[in-house]
C-alpha positions in Angstrom: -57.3 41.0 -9.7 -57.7 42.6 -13.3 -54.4 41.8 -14.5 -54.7 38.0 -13.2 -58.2 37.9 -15.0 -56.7 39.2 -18.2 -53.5 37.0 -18.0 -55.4 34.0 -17.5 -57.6 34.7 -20.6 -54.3 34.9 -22.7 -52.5 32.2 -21.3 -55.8 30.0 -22.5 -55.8 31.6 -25.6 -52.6 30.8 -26.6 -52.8 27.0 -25.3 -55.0 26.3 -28.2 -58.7 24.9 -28.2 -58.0 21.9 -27.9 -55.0 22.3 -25.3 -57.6 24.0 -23.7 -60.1 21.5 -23.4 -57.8 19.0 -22.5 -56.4 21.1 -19.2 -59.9 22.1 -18.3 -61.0 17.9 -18.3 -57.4 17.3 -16.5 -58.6 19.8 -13.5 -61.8 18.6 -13.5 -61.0 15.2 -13.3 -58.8 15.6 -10.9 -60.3 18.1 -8.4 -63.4 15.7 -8.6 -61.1 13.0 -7.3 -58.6 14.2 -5.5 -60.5 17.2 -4.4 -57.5 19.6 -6.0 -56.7 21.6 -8.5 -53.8 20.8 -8.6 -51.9 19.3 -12.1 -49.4 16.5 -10.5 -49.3 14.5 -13.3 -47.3 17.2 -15.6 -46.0 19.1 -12.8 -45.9 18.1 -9.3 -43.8 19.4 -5.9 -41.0 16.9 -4.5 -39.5 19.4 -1.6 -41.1 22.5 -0.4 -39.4 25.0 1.8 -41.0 27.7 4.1 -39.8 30.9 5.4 -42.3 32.4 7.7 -42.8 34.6 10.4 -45.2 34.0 12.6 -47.5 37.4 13.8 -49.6 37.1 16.6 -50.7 40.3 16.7 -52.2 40.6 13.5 -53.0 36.9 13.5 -50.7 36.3 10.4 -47.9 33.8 8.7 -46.3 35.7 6.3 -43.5 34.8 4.1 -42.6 32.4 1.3 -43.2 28.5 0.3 -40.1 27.7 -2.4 -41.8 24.4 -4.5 -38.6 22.0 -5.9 -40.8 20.3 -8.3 -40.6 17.5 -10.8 -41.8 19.3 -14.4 -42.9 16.3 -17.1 -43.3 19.3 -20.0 -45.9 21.2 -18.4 -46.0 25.3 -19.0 -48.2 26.0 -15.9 -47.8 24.6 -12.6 -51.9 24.8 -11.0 -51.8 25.2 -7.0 -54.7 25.0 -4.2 -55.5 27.8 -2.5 -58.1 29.5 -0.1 -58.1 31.9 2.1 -54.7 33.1 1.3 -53.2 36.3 -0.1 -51.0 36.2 -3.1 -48.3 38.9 -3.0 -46.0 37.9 -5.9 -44.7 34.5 -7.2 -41.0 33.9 -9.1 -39.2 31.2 -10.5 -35.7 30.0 -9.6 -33.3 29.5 -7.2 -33.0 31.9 -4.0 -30.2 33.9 -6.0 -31.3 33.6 -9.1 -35.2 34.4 -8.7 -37.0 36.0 -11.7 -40.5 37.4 -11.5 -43.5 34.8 -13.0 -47.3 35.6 -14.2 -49.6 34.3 -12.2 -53.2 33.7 -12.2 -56.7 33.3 -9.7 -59.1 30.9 -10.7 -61.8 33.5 -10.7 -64.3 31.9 -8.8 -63.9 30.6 -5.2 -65.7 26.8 -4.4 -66.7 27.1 -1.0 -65.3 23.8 -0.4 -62.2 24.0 -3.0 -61.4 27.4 -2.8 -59.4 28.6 -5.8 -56.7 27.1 -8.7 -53.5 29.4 -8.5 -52.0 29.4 -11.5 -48.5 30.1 -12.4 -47.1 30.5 -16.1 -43.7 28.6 -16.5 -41.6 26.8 -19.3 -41.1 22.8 -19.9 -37.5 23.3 -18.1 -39.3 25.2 -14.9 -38.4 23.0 -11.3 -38.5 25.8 -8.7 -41.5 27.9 -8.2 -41.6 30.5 -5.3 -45.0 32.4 -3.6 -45.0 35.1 -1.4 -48.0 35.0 0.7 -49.7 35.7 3.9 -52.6 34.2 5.7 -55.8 35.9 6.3 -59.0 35.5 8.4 -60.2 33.0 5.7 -57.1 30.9 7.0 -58.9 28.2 8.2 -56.0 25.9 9.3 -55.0 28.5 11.5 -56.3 28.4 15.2 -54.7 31.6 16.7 -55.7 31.5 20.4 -56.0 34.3 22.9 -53.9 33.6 26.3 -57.0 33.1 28.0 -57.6 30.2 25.9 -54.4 28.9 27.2 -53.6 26.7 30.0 -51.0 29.7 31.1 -53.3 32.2 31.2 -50.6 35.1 30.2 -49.2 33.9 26.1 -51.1 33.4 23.2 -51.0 29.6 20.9 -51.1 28.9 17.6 -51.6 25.6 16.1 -52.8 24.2 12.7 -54.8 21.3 11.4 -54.7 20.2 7.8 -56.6 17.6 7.2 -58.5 16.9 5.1 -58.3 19.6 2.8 -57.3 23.0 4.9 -53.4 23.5 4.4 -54.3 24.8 1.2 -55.6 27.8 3.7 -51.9 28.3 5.2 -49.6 27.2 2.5 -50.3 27.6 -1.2 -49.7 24.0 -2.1 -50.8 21.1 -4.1 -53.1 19.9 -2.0 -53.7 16.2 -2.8 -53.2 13.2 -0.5 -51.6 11.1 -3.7 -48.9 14.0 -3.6 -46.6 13.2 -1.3 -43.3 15.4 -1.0 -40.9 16.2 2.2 -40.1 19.6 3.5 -38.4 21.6 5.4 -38.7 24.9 7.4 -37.0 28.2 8.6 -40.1 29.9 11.1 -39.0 33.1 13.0 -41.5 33.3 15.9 -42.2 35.5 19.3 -38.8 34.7 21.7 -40.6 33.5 24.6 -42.5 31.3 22.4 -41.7 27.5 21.1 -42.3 26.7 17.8 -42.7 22.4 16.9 -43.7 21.0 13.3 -44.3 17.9 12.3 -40.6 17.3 11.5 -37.3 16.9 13.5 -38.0 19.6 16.7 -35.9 21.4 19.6 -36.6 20.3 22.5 -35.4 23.9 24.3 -36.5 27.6 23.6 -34.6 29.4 20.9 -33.9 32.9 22.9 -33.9 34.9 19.7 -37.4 32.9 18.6 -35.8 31.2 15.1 -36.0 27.7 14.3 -35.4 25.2 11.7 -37.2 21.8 10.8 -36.6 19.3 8.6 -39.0 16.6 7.1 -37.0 14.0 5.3 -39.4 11.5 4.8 -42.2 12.0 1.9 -45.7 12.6 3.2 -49.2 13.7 2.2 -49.5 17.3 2.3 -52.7 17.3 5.0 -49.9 16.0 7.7 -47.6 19.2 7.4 -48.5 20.6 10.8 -47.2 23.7 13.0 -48.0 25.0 16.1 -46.3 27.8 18.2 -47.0 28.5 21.8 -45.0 28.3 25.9 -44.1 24.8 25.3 -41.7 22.6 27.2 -40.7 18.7 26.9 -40.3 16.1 28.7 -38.8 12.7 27.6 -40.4 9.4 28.2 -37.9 6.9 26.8 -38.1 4.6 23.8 -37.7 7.4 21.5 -41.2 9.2 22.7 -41.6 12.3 24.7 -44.4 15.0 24.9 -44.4 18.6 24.6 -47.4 20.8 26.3 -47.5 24.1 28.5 -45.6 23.6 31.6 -48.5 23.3 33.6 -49.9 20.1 32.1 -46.4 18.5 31.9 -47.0 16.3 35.1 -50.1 15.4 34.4 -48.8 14.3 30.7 -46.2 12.5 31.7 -48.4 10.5 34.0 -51.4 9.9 31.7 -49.0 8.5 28.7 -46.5 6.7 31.2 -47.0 3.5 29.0 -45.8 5.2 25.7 -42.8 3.6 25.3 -44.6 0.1 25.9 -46.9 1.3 23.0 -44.4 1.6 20.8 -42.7 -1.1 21.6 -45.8 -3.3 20.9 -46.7 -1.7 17.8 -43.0 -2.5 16.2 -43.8 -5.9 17.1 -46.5 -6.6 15.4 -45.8 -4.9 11.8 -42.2 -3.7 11.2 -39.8 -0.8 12.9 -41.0 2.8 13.1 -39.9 4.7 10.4 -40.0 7.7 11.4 -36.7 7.8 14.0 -38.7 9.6 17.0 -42.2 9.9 18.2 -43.6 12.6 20.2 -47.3 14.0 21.5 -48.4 17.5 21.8 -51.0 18.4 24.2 -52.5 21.5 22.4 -55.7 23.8 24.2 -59.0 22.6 24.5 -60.5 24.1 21.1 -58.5 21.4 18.7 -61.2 19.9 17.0 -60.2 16.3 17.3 -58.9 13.7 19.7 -55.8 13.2 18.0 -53.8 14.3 14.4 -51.4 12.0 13.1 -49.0 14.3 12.7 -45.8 12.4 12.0 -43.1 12.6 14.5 -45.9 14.8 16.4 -49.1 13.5 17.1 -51.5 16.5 18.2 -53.8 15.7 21.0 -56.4 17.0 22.9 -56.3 17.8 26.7 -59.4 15.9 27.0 -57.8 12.9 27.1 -56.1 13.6 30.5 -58.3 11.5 32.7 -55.9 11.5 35.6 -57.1 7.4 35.8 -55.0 6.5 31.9 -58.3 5.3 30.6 -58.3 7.4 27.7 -54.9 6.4 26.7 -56.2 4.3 23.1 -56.4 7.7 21.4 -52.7 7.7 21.2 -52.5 3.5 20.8 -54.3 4.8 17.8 -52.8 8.1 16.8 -49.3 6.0 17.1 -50.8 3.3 14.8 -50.9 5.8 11.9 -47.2 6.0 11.5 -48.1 2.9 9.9 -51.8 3.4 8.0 -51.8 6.6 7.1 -48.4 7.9 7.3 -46.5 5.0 5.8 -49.6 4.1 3.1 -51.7 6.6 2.8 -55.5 7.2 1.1 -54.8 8.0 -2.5 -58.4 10.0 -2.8 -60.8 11.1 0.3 -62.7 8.3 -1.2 -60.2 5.9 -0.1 -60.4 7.1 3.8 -61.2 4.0 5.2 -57.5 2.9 3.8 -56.5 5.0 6.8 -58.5 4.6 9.4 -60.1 1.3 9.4 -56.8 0.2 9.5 -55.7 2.7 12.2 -58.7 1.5 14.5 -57.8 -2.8 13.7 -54.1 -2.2 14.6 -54.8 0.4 17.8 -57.2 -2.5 19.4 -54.0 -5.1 18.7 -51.5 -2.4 20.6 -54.2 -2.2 23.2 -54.5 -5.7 23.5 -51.3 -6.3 24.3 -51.3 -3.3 26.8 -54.4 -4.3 28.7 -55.0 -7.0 27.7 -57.4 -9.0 25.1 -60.8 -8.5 27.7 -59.8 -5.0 28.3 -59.4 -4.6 24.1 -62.3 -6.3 23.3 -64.6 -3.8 25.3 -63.0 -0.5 23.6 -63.9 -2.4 20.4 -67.4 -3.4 21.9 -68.3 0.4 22.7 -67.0 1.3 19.0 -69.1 -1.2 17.6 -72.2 0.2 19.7 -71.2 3.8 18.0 -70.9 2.4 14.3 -74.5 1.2 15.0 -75.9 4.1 15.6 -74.0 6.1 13.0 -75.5 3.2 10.4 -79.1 4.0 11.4 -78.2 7.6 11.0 -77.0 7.2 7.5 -79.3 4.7 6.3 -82.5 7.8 6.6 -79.6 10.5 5.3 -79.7 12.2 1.7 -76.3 10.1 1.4 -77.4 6.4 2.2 -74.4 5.4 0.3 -72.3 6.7 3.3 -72.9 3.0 4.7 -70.1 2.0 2.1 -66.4 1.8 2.7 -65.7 3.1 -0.3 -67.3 6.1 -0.8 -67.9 8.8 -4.0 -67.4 12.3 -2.2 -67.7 14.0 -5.8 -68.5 17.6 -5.0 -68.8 17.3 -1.5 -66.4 18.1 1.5 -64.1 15.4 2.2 -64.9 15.7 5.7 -68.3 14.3 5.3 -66.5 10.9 4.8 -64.9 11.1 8.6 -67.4 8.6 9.7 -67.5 5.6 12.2 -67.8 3.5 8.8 -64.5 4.8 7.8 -63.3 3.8 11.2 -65.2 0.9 12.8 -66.4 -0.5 10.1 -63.0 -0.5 8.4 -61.8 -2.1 11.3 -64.5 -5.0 12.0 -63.9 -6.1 8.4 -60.5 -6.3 8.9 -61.4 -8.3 12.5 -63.8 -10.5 10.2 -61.0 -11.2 7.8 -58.9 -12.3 10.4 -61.1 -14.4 11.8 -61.5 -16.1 8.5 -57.7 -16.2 7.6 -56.4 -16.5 10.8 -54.2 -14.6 13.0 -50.8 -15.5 12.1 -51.4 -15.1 8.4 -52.9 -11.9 9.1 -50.4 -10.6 10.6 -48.2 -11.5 7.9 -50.4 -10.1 5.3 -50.2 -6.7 7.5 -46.6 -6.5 8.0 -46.4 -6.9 4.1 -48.7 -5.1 2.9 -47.5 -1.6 5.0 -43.6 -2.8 3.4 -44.3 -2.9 0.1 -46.4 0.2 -0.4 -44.4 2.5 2.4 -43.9 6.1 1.3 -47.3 5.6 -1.0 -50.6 6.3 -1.9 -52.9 3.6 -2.5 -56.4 3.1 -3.9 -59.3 0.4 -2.4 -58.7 -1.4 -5.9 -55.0 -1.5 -5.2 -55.5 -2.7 -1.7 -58.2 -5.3 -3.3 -55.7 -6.5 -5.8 -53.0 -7.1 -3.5 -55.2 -8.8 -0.9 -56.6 -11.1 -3.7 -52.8 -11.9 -4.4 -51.2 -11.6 -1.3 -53.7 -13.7 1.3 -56.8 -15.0 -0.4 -56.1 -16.4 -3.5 -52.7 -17.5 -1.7 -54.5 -19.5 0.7 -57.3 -20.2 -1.0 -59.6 -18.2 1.1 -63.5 -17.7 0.6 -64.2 -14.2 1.7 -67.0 -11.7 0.3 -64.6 -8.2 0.8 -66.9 -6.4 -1.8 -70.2 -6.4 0.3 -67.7 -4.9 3.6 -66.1 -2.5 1.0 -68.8 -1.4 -1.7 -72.2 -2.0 0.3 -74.0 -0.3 2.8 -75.0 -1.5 6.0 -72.9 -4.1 8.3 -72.8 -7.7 6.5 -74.0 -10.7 8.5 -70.8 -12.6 8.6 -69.0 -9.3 11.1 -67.1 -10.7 14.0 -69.3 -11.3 17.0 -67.1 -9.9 20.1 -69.0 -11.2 23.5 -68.6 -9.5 27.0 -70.0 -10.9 30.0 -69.3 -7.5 32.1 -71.3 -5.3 29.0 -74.4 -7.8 29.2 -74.4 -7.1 33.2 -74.1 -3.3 33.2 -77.4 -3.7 30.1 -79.3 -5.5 32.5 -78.8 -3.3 35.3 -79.5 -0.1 33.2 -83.2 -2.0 32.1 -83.6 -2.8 35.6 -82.9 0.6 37.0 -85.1 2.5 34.1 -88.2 -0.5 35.4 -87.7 0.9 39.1 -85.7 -1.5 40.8 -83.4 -0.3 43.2 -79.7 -1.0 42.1 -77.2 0.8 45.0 -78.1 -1.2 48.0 -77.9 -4.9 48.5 -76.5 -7.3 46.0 -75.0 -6.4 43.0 -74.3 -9.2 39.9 -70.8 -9.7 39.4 -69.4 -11.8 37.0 -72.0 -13.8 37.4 -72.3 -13.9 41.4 -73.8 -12.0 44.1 -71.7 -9.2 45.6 -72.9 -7.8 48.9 -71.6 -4.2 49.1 -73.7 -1.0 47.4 -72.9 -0.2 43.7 -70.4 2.2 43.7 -68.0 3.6 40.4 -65.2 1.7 41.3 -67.1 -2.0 40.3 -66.9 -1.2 36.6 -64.4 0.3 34.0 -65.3 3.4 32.0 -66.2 1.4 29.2 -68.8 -0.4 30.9 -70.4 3.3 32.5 -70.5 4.0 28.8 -72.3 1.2 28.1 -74.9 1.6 31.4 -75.6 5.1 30.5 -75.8 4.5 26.6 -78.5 2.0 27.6 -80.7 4.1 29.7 -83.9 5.6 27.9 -83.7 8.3 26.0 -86.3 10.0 28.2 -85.7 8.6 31.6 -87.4 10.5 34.2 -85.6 14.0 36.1 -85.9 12.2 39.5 -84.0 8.8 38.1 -81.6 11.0 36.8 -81.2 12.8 39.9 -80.5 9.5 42.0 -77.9 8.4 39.8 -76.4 11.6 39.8 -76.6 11.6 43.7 -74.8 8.1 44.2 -72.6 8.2 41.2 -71.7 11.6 40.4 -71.6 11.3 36.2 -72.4 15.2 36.0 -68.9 15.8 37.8 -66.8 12.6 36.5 -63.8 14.6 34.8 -63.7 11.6 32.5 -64.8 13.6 28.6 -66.1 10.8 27.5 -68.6 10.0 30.6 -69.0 13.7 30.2 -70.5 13.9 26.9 -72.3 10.7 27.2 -74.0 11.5 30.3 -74.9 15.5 29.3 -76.5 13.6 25.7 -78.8 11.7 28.0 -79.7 14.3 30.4 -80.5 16.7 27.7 -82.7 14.0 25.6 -84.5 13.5 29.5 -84.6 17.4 30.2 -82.6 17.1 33.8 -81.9 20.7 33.5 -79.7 20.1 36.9 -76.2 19.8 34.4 -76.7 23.0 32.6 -74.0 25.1 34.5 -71.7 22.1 34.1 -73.0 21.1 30.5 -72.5 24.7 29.5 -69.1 25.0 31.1 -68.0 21.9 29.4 -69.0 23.3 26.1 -67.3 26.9 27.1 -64.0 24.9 27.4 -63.6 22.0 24.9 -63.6 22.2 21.3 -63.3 18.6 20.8 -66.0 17.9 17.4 -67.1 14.7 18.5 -68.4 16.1 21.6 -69.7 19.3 21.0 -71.3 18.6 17.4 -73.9 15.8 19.0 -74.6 17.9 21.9 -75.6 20.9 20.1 -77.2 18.6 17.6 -79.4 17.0 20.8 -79.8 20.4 22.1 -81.3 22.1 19.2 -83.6 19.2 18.2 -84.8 19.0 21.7 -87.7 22.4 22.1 -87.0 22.6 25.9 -83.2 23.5 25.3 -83.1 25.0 21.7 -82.5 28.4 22.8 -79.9 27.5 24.9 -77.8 25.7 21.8 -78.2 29.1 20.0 -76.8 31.2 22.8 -74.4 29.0 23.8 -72.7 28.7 20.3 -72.9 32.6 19.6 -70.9 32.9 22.8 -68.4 30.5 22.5 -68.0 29.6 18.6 -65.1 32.0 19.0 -63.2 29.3 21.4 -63.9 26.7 18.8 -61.4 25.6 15.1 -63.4 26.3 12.0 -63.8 22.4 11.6 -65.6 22.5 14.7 -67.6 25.8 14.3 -68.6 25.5 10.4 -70.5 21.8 11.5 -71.8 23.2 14.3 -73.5 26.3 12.4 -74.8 24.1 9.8 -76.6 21.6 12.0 -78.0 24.8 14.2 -79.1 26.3 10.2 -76.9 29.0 11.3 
């Protein structure tokens, strides 16, 4: 707007030149590293409170985020936003509100989006916007019924992370910024709306509901979602919402919940975060899980029917600890969160299915962060390889690598290794109680473990080639499975013509006489048979393993993708109708992105990744659709 341009102009002018220097370097600086506008260190929110209605039929959130705030002097509080519109912004109290200038940065980063700037005195500690959401609202995944398990009412959800609340709320939109909030939405009455927050467990008949957060958390883990919800409880403080038609299958696939949680306590300290719940939102969320505290968001992928997909949630659960209770103080810092997240899901795991079972979901990880490392290492980033990364003027999300994750996790597996269990554990339990409710850096992580484990001990360890070098170092943790070794062989043997279904089959090292069927091996070790099948194995192999073990039907998601990469990289054009299908119904980035990936590289099914995309990118969250287009140069 005019007027905003204008205003802005004056308010620099009358900062001073040197004021004005020094405000430009502040942002700077800090949207470089935090990736935000945003000025915390002079002004910075400590409660925010939203009154919105939800609009379904103009695919809207409109209403009001009221900032308490903490003001150190400042005369502007700076605020991320993109994709929002900007109706009118006051200071003060609900009764006492008084109108306040407010500014656009004037330029829009496509990965940024825009400063919002609102003139306010040194004694300023309640800022109020009026907004509404637009198309640009990326956040926002507003789903047609069809799209629904029901069939007959619509869904909303969001997902924030990294850097895409700033497209529903007007917010400082830093993970160092931690604040609590609260909620008043007013939503369609046959309609259930949850938050990450304390949530009903009923419908409210006249569609009006109130949350409260009471515990400080990183802005990316404020999360909504509105749709024809029900709950059902599971004990242990844990329950799981979803649309009633998935409620049985729900309740069967995360039976072991409770014991989850349970384990998890054990091993580093009681949940803080009083009760722990799952939603099972429509196919199109872009991820397996969201750490949404109190509210993990999950996709329906993960109900198998056989519970095999069940370490999502060991791992979604483990954030209430890294992540949630000590989180990344910069998008640099991501492996903070997730290599952690990874080490202490395999531990709940372990003590779940035990240590065999939890060293082969660490196994097919570790075959992932392989690849992912010859990926990087020919990349324009080769740097990606480190844990610590430098995502200056890029999007954060580029950082939401299996080195963030696996990597992060196998160091942590190779310090304990070198430490020891016990003390480990110790160091752990510690470590997430003294910085709870924080951000941290990787130098204040370093510092602490230099004080807290190896210098205490007197431990030789080499963290800075894990955390600031490329590439896996030499001394990783070795993890050994006899049944992975077998299920390599076979796939060699099979790809060199011998056949594998009739006769004997080796077993844990013996002979078993009875055909090869599904049932002699966990998904884990299909994974790692298919994974090790050539990339171009021949249409009528493909076929015969198709015709005695069925992998282009297996409802099992992961099998699924797995099996349609290899097909697609051997041209067995039989799963089209079912690959397409699969990528007509789930939005789930991990799957989709490398399929469309394979099928546009590969010149047999190019066109098909084109069509297929333009007809269903409209099922898809933007995190999933805006990766997909670039990698299709769309």
């Amino acid at each position: 707007m005019k007027f905003e341009y204008i205003f802005l102009l004056i308010l620099m002018a009358s900062c001073g030149t040197k004021e004005t220097e020094k405000v430009e370097k502040s942002r700077i600086t800090t949207a470089a590293q935090n990736h935000s506008y945003a000025n915390t260190d002079a002004i910075h929110t400590k409660h925010l409170h939203l009154e919105l209605e939800v609009d379904f039929k103009l695919e809207q959130l409109r209403g009001v985020a009221r900032h308490k705030m903490e003001n150190h002097g400042a005369n502007e509080a700076i605020f991320d936003i993109n994709g929002l519109k900007i109706n009118k912004v006051t200071t003060g109290t609900k009764s006492n509100e008084v109108d306040a200038n407010f500014a656009l940065g004037d330029l829009k980063d496509p990965i940024l989006g825009q400063a919002l700037t609102v003139a306010i005195t040194e004694n300023t500690n309640q800022v109020n916007i009026y907004y509404e959401t637009t198309s640009e609202s990326e956040a926002l995944d507003w789903l047609d019924s069809a799209l629904t398990s029901s069939k007959n009412k619509p869904f909303l959800y969001t997902q924030g992370q990294a850097i895409l609340t700033r497209t529903w709320i007007p917010i400082q939109d830093a993970p160092s910024n931690r604040i609590t909030y609260s909620a008043d939405l007013k939503v369609p009455s046959d309609l259930m709306a949850v938050m990450s927050a304390s949530n009903p467990t009923k419908k409210n008949p006249e569609g009006i509901y109130h949350f409260e957060m009471n515990q400080p958390i990183p802005c990316y883990l404020i999360a909504l979602a509105v749709g024809d919800l029900v709950y059902g409880d599971l004990g242990n403080h844990t329950g799981v919402y979803c649309e009633p038609e998935l409620l049985k299958a729900s309740m069967y696939e995360f039976e072991d919940l409770p014991n989850m949680m349970e384990a998890a306590e054990k091993l580093y300290g009681k949940y803080a975060w009083e009760q722990y719940d799952l939603l099972i939102l429509p196919y199109s969320f872009p991820f397996g899980g969201m750490e949404n505290p109190r509210l993990t968001f999950a996709n329906p992928t993960l109900l198998a029917g056989d519970r095999s997909l069940v370490s999502v949630i060991a791992h979604e659960l483990a954030h209430s600890w890294s992540g949630n209770l000590v989180t990344n103080e910069t998008w640099n810092d991501f492996w903070l969160n997730e290599g952690f997240t990874v080490y202490f899901e395999n531990r709940i795991m372990e003590e779940i299915i035990g240590k065999r079972g939890a060293d082969n979901l660490a196994l097919v990880e570790f075959f992932e962060l392989e690849e992912e490392m010859e990926r990087i290492k020919t990349s324009k980033n080769p740097e990606d390889g480190h844990l610590f990364l430098n995502l200056k003027g890029r999007n954060p999300d580029d950082g939401m690598t299996d080195v963030a994750y696996v990597k992060g996790a196998f160091f942590l597996k190779t310090l304990e290794a070198a430490v020891g269990r016990e003390k480990m554990d110790v160091f752990l339990a510690s470590y997430f109680n003294h910085f709870k409710f924080t951000s941290v850096s990787t130098e204040d992580f370093v510092n602490y473990l230099n004080q807290e484990l190896l210098k205490k001990y007197a431990i030789d360890f080499n963290y800075e080639e894990w955390i600031y070098h490329t590439g896996i170092p030499d001394n990783c943790l070795k993890i050994e499975s006899q049944s992975f070794e077998e299920v390599k062989d076979m796939a060699k043997s099979f790809a060199a013509g011998k056949d594998i279904f009739s006769g004997t089959v080796s077993k844990n090292k013996k002979e078993v006489s009875e055909p090869l069927n599904r049932e002699q091996y966990s998904v884990q070790e299909w994974l790692t048979f298919i994974r090790h099948l050539p990339e171009d194995l021949e249409s009528n192999k493909m076929k015969s393993l198709d015709d005695k073990l069925h992998f282009t039907t297996w409802t099992n998601a992961e099998i699924q993708f797995e099996w349609y990469m290899k097909a697609i990289s051997s041209n067995y054009t039989a799963v089209n109708p079912y690959l397409k299908s699969f990528l007509g119904k789930v939005g789930r980035r991990k799957f989709i992105l490398p399929l469309y990936k394979v099928l546009y590289e590969n010149e047999v099914s190019r066109q098909n990744a084109l069509d297929w995309f333009n007809e269903f990118k409209g099922n898809y969250h933007a995190v999933s659709s805006n990766s997909i287009a670039a990698v299709l140069g769309l």
